[in-house]
PASEBA-1860 file (N, C-alpha, C; in nm, 3 decimals):
! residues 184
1> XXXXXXXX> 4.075/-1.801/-3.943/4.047/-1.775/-3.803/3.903/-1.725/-3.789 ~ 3.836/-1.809/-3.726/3.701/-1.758/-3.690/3.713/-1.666/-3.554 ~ 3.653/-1.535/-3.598/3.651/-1.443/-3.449/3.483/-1.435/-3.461 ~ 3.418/-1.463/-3.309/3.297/-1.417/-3.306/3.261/-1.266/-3.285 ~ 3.152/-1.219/-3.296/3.107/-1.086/-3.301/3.067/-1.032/-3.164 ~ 3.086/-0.955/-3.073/3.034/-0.960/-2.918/2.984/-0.810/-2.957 ~ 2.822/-0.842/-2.932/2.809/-0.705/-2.899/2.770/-0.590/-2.704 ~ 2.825/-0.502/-2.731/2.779/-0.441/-2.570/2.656/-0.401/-2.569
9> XXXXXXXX> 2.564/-0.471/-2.498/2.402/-0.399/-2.540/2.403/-0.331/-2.361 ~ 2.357/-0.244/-2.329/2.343/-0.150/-2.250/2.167/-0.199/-2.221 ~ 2.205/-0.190/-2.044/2.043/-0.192/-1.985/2.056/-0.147/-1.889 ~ 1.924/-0.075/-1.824/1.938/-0.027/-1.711/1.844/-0.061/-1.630 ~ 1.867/-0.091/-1.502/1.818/-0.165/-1.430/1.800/-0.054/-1.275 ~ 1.694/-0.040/-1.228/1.721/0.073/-1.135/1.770/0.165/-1.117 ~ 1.800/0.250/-1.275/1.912/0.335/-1.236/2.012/0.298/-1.286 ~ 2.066/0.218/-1.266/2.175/0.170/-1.322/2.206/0.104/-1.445
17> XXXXXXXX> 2.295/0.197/-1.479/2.318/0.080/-1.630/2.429/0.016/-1.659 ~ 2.388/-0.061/-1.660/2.481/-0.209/-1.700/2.499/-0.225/-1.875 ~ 2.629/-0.282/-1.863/2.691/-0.296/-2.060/2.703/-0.472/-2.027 ~ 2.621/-0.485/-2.087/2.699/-0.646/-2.144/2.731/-0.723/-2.251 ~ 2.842/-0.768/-2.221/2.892/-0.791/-2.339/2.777/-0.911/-2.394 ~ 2.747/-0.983/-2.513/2.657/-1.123/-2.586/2.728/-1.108/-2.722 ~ 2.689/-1.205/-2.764/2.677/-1.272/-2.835/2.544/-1.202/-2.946 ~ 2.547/-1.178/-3.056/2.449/-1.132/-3.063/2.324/-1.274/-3.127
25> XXXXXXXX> 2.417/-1.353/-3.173/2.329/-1.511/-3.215/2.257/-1.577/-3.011 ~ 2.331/-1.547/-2.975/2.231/-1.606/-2.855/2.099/-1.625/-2.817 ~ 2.052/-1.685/-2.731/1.910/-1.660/-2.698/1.850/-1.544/-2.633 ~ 1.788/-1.513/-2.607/1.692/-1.459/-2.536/1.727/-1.543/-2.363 ~ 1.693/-1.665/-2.377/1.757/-1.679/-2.262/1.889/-1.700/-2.228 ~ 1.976/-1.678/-2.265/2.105/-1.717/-2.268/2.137/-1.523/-2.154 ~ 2.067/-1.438/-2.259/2.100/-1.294/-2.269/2.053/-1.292/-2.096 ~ 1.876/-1.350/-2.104/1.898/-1.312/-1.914/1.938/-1.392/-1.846
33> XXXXXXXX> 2.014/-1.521/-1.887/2.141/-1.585/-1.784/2.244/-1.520/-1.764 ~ 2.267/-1.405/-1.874/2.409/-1.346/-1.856/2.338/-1.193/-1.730 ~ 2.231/-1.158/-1.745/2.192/-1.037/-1.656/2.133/-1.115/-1.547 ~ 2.084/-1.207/-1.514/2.033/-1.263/-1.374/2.211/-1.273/-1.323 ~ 2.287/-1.320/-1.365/2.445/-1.346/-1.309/2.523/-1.201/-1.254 ~ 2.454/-1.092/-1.333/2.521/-0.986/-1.273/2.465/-0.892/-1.193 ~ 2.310/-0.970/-1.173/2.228/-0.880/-1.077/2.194/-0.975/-0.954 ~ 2.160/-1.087/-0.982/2.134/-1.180/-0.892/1.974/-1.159/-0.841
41> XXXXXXXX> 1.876/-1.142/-0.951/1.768/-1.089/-0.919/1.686/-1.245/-0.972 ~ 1.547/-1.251/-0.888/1.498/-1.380/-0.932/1.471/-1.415/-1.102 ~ 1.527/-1.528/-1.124/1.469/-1.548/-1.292/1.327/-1.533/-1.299 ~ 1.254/-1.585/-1.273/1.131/-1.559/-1.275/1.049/-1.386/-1.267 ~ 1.129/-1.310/-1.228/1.110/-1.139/-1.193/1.168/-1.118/-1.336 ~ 1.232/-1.167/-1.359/1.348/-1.091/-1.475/1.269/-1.042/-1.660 ~ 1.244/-0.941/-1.675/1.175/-0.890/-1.761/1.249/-0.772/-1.831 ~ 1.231/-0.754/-1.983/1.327/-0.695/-2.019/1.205/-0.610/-2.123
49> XXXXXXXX> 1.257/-0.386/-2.136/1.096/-0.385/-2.237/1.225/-0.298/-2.351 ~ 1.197/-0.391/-2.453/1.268/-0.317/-2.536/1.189/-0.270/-2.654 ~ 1.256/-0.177/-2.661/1.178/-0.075/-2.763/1.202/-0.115/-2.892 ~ 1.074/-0.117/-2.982/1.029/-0.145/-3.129/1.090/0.017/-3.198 ~ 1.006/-0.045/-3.313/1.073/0.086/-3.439/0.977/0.200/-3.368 ~ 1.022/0.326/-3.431/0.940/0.412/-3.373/0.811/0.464/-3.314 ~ 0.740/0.412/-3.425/0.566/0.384/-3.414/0.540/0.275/-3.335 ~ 0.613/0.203/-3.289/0.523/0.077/-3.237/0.534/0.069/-3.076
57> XXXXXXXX> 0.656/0.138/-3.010/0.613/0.133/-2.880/0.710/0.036/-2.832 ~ 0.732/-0.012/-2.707/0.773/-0.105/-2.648/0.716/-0.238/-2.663 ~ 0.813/-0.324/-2.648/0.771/-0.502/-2.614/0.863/-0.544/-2.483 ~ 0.720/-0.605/-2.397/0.797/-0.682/-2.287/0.797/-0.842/-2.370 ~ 0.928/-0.820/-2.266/1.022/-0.966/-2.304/1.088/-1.039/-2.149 ~ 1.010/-1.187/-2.168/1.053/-1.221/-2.061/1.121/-1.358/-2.078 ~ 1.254/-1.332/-2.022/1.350/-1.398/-2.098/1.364/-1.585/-2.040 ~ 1.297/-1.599/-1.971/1.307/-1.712/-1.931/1.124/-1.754/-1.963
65> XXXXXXXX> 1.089/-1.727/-2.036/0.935/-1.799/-2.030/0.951/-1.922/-2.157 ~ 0.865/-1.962/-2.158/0.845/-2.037/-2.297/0.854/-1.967/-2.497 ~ 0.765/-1.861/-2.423/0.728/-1.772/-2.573/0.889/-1.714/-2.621 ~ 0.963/-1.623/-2.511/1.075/-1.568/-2.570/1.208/-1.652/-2.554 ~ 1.204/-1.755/-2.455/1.340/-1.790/-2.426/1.435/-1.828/-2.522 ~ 1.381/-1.920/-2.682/1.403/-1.942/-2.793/1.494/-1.872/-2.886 ~ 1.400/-1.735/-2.866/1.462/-1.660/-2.971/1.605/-1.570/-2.965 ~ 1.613/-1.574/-3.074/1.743/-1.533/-3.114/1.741/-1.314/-3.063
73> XXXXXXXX> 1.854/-1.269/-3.015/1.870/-1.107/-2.961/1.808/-1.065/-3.140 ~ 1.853/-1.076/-3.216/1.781/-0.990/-3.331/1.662/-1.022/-3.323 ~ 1.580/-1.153/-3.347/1.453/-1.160/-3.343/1.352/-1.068/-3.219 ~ 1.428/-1.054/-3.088/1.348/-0.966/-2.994/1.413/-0.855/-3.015 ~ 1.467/-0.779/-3.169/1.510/-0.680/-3.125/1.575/-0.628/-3.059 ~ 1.668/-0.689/-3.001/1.758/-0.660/-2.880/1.917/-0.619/-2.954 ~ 1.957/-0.448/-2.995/2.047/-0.464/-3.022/2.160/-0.357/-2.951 ~ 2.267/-0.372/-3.036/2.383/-0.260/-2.978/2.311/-0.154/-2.982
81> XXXXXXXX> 2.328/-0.052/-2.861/2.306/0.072/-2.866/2.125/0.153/-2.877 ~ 2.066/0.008/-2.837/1.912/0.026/-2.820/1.922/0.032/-2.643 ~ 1.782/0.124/-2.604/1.814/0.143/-2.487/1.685/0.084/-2.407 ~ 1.751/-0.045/-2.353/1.704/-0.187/-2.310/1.673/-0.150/-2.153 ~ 1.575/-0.174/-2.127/1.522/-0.138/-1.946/1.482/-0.263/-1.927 ~ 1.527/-0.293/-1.761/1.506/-0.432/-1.720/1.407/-0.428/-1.575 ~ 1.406/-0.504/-1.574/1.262/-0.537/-1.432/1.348/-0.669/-1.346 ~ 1.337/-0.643/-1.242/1.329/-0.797/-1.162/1.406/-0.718/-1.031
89> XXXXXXXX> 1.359/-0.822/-0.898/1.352/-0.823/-0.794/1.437/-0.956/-0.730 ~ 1.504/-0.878/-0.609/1.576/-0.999/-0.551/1.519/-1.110/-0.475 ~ 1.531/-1.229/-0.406/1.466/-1.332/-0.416/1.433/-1.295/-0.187 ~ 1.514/-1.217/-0.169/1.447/-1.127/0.000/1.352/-1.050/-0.014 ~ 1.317/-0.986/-0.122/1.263/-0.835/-0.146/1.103/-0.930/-0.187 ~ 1.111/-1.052/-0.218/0.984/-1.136/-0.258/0.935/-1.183/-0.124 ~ 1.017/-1.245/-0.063/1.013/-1.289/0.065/0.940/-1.173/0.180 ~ 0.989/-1.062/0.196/0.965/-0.946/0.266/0.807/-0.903/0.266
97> XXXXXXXX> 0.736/-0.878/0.145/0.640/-0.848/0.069/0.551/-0.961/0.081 ~ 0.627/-1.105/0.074/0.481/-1.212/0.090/0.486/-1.219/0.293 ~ 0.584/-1.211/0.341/0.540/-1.163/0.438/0.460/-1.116/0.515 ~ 0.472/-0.994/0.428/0.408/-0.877/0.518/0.272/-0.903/0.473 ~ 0.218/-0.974/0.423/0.081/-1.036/0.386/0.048/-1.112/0.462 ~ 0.153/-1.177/0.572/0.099/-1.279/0.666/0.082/-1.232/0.798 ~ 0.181/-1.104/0.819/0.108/-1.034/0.944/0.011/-0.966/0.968 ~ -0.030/-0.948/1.051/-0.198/-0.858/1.035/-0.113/-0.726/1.019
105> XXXXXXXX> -0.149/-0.633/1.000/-0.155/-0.475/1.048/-0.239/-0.445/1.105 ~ -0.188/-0.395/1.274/-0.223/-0.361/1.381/-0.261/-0.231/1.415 ~ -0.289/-0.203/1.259/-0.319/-0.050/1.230/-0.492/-0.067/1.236 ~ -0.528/-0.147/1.149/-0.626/-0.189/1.128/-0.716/-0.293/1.162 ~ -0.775/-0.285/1.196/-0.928/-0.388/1.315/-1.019/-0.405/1.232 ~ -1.021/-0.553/1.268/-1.105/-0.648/1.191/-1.260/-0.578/1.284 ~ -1.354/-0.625/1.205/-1.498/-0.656/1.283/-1.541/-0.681/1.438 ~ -1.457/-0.817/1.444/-1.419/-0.879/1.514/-1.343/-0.831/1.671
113> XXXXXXXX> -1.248/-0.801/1.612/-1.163/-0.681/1.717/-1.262/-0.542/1.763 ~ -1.372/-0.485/1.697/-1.423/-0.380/1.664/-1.543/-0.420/1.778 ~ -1.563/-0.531/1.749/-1.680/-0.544/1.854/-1.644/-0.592/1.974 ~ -1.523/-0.651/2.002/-1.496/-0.676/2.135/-1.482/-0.564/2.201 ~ -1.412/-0.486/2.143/-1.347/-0.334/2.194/-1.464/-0.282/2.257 ~ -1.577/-0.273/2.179/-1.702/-0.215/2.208/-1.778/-0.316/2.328 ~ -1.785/-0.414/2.349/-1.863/-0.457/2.439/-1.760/-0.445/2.582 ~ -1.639/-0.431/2.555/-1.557/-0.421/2.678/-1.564/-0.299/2.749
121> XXXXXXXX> -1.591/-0.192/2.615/-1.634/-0.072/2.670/-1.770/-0.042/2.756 ~ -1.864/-0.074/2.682/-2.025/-0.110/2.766/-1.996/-0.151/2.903 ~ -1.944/-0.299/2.890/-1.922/-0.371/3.040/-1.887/-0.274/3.128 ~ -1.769/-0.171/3.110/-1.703/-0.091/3.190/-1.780/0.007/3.206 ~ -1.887/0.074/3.147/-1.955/0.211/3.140/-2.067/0.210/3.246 ~ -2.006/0.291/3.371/-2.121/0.326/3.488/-2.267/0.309/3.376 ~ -2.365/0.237/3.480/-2.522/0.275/3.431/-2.589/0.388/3.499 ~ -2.486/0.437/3.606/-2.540/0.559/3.644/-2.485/0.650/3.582
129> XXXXXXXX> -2.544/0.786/3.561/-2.518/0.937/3.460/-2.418/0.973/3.531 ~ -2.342/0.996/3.392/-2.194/1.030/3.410/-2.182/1.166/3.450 ~ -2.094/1.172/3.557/-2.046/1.288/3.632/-1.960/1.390/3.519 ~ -2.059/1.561/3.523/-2.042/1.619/3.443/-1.845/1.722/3.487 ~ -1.798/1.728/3.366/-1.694/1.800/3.436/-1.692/1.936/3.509 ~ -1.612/1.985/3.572/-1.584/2.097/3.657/-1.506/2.187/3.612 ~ -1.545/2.328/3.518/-1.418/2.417/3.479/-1.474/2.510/3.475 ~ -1.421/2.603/3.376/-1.527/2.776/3.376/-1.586/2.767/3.310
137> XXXXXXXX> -1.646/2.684/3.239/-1.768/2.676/3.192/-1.878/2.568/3.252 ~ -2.033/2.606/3.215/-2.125/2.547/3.294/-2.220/2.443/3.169 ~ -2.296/2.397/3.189/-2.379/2.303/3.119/-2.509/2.333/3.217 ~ -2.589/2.447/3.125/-2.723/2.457/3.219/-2.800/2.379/3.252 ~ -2.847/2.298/3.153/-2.983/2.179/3.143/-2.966/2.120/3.039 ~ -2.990/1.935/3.084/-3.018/1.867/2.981/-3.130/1.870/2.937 ~ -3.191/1.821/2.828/-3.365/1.856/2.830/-3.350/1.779/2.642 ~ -3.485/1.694/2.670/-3.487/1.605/2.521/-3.609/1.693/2.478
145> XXXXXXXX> -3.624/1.659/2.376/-3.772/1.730/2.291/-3.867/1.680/2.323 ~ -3.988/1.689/2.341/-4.100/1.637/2.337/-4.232/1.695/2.244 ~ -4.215/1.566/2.158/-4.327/1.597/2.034/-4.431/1.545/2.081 ~ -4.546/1.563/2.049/-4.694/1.473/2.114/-4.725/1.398/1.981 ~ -4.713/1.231/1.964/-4.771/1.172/1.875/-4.618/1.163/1.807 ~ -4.528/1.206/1.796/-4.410/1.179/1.696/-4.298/1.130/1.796 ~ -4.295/1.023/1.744/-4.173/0.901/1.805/-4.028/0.923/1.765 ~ -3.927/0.969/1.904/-3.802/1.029/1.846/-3.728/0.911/1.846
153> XXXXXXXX> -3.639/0.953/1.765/-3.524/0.851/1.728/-3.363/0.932/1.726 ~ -3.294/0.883/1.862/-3.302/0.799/1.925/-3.455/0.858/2.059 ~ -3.459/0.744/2.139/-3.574/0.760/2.232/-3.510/0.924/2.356 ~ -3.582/0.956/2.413/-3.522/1.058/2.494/-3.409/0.999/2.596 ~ -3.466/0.889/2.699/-3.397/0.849/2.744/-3.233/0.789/2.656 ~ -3.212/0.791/2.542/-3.068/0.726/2.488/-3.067/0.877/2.482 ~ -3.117/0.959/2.373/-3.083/1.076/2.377/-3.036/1.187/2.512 ~ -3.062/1.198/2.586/-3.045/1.248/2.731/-2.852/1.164/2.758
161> XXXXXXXX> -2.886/1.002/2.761/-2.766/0.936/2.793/-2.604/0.987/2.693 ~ -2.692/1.033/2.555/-2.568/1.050/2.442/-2.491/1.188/2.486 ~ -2.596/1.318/2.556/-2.572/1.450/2.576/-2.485/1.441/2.673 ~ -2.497/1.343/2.788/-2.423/1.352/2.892/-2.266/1.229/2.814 ~ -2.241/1.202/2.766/-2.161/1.149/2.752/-2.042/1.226/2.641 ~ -2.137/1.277/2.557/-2.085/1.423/2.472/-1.985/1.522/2.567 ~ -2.050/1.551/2.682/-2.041/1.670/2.771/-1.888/1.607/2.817 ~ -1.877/1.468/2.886/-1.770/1.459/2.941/-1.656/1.381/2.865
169> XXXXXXXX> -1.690/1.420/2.715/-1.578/1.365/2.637/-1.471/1.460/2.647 ~ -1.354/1.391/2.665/-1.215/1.493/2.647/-1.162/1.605/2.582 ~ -1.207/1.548/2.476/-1.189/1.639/2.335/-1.287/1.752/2.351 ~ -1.439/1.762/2.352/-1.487/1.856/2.414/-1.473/1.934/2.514 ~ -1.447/1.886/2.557/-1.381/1.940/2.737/-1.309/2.059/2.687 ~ -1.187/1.985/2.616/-1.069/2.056/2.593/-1.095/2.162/2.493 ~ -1.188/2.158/2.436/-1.270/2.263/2.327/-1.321/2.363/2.412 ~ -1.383/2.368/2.482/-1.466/2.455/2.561/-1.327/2.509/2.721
177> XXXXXXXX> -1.260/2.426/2.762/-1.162/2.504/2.795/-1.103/2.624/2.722 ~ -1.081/2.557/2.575/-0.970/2.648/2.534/-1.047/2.799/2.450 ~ -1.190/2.790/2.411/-1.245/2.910/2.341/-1.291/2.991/2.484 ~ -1.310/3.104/2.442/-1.396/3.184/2.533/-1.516/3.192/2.563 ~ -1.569/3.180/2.476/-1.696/3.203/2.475/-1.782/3.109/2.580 ~ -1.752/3.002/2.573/-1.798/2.869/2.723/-1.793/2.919/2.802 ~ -1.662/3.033/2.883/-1.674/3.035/2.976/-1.784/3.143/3.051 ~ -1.765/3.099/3.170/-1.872/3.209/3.272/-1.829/3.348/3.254
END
């Protein structure tokens, strides 16, 4: 009576560990036909890192390629009671991810978007000086520098335009509302 030998090689896969029963003469690919069947994760994802003798570290093994599919569970080392970690992803979770590569994120603005935004803003921006706000605090005088012979950058006139636009930004506003010291 011929009885074959089955061994339980143990892997864990997310957490989870799985016993399966093989063959221990099988392939390499045979071994991840029997773990793609009980995970249902893409063959192509399916990667297995099993650990060498002490000194040497791990070997990835990927059980459906050309290089390992061949070999025999002893030749990759693959045995009872070695503790076998697996890789692979389901065939939605690939899908999801190449996805999300095809939508923009609307988080983030192209150039493109960056400069429309900005010229839509211009178009809309009175060319007359913006009306300063009204609270308990005051804004005495605008007033640019004047050097004799030294050319400012920006010119007074942009400079003058930036102070008043400073003044009636929100966020400032709301700064000088809320300290004391602004006020009258």
């Amino acid at each position: 009576m011929d009885e074959k030998k089955i061994a339980r090689i143990s892997v864990t896969w997310r957490g989870r560990q799985l016993d399966v029963d093989a063959d221990p003469s099988c392939t390499v690919k045979d071994f991840g036909q029997l773990l793609q069947d009980l995970t249902n994760v893409k063959p192509e994802t399916l990667k297995l890192i099993v650990p060498q003798s002490a000194n040497k570290g791990s070997k990835l093994i990927t059980p459906f390629s050309d290089s390992h599919s061949s070999l025999i569970l002893k030749e990759a080392a693959i045995d009872e009671g070695k503790p076998i970690r697996m890789m692979g992803v389901f065939e939605d979770e690939i899908e999801e991810v190449s996805d999300n590569g095809k939508r923009p994120d609307l988080r983030i603005i192209g150039f493109d978007e960056e400069e429309r935004r900005l010229r839509q803003r211009s178009s809309g921006r009175p060319q007359v000086s913006l009306k300063l706000p009204q609270g308990q605090y005051i804004f005495c005088d605008f007033r640019t520098l004047h050097l004799p012979g030294v050319e400012l950058n920006p010119p007074p006139s942009e400079a003058l335009k930036r102070m008043h636009m400073l003044a009636c930004d929100p966020g400032i506003i709301a700064i000088m509302n809320k300290v004391t010291i602004f006020k009258r």
